[in-house]
C-alpha positions in Angstrom: -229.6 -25.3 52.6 -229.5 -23.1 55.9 -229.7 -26.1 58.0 -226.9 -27.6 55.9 -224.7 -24.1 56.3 -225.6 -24.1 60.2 -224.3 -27.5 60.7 -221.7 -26.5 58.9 -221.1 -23.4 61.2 -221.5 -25.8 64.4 -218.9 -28.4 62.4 -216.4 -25.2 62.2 -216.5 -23.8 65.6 -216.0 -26.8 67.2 -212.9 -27.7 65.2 -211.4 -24.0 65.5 -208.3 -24.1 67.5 -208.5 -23.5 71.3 -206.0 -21.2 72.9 -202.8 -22.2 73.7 -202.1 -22.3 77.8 -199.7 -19.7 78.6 -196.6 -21.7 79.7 -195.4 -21.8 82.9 -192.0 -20.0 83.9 -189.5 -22.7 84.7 -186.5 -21.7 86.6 -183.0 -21.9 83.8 -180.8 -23.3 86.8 -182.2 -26.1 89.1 -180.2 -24.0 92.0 -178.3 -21.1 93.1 -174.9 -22.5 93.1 -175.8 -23.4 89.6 -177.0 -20.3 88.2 -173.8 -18.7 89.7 -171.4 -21.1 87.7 -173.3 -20.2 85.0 -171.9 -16.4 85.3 -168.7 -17.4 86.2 -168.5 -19.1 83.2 -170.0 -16.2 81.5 -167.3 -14.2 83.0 -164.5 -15.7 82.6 -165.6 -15.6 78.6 -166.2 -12.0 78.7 -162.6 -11.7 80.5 -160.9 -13.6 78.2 -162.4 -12.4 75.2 -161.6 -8.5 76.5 -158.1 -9.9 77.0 -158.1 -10.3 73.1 -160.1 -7.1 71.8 -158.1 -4.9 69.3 -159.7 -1.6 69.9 -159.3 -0.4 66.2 -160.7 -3.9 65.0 -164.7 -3.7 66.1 -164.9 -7.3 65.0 -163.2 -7.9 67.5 -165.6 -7.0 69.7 -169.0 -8.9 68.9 -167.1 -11.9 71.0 -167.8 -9.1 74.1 -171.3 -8.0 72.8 -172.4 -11.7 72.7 -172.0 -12.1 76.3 -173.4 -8.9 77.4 -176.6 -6.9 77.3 -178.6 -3.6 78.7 -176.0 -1.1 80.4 -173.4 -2.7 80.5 -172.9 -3.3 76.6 -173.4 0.1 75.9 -171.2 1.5 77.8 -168.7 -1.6 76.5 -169.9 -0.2 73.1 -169.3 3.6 73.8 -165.8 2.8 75.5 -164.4 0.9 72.5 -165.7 3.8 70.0 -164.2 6.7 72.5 -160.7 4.7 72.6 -161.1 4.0 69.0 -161.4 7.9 68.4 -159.0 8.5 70.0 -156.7 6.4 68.4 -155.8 4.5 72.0 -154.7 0.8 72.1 -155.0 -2.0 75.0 -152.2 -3.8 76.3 -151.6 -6.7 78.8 -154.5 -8.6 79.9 -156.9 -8.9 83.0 -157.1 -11.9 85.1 -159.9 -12.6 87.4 -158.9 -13.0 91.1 -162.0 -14.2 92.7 -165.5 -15.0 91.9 -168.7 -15.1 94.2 -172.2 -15.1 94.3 -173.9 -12.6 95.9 -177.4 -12.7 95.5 -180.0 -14.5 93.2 -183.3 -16.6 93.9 -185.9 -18.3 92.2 -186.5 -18.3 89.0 -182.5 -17.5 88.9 -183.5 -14.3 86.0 -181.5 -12.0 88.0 -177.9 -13.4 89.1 -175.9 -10.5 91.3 -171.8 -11.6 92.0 -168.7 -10.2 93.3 -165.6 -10.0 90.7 -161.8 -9.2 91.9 -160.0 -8.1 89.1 -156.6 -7.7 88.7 -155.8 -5.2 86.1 -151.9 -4.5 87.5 -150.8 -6.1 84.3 -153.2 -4.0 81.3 -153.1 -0.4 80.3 -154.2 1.8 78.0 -152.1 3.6 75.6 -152.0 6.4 73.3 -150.8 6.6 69.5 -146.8 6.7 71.1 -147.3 3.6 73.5 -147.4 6.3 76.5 -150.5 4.9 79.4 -153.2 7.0 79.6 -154.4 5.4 83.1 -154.1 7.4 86.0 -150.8 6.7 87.9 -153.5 6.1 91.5 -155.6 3.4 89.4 -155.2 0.5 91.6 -154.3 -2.9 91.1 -157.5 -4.7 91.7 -161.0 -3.7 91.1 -163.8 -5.0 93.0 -166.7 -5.3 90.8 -170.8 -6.1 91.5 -172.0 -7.4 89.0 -175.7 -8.1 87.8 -176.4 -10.7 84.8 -180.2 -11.2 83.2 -180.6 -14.3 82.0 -181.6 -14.5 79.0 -183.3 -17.6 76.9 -181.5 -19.6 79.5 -178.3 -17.7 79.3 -176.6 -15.4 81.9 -175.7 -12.1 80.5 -173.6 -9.5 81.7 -176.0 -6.5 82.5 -174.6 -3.8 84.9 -171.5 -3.3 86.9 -170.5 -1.0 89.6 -167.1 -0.7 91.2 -167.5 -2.0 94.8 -165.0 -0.5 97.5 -166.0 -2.4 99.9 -165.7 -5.7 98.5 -162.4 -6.4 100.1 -160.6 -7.5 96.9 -156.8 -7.7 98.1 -154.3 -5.8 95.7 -151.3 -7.7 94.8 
């Protein structure tokens, strides 16, 4: 009987499951250029879907919050409940002027770009239709702008306005 429940324990160990091998990072893009189209693309979603956000209609929203993450969607989260509260609408629409890679390597996880936006065309207005922008706002902003990839997918993470970018105002 013990010889039969050793054998037995020798016949169990060797069947028990090995550890899986920790997989190896592999890179989302195969290069730069492509892991920068990527956030264009990305971009240009987040842009147009902000082009069609009604500030008192959160579900309007989630098509922003689906392309976004860390920072920069809480602030997107934050700015959409402080307009909401305040009763302030968006008008017009944004278009993107320009759209360049600044910075990203190997595995591509962090993608850093430079966005020109022209916002000469959108506003923010109160309950009576009257803008609430400051009259000195200009007419492009020059945005850096970090995405983390995530599962494969860039996503908007952080922006900061960029004076130096040399976006031309219109």
């Amino acid at each position: 009987m013990l010889v039969a429940l050793a054998a037995a324990g020798v016949m169990l160990s060797g069947c028990s499951p090995s550890p899986e091998p920790s997989p190896t990072p592999t890179a989302a893009f195969a290069s730069e250029e492509e892991a920068f189209a990527a956030a264009e693309e990305v971009y240009r979603a987040y842009n147009d879907a902000l082009n069609d956000v009604d500030v008192n209609d959160p579900s309007t929203h989630e098509a922003l919050y689906i392309l976004t993450s860390g920072d920069f969607q809480a602030a997107d989260r934050k700015a959409f409940s402080e307009l909401r509260a305040e009763n302030y609408s968006l008008k017009g629409e944004t278009r993107i002027t320009k759209f360049e890679g600044v910075a990203s390597e190997k595995p591509y996880d962090e993608i850093v770009t430079l966005v020109c936006l022209d916002v000469s065309d959108s506003d923010v207005v109160d309950e009576s239709g009257v803008s609430v922008v400051p009259a000195d706002r200009p007419d492009v902003d020059a945005i850096r702008v970090t995405f983390r990839v995530i599962e494969g997918t860039p996503l908007i993470d952080h922006a900061d306005r960029d004076e130096s970018a040399g976006c031309v105002t219109s």
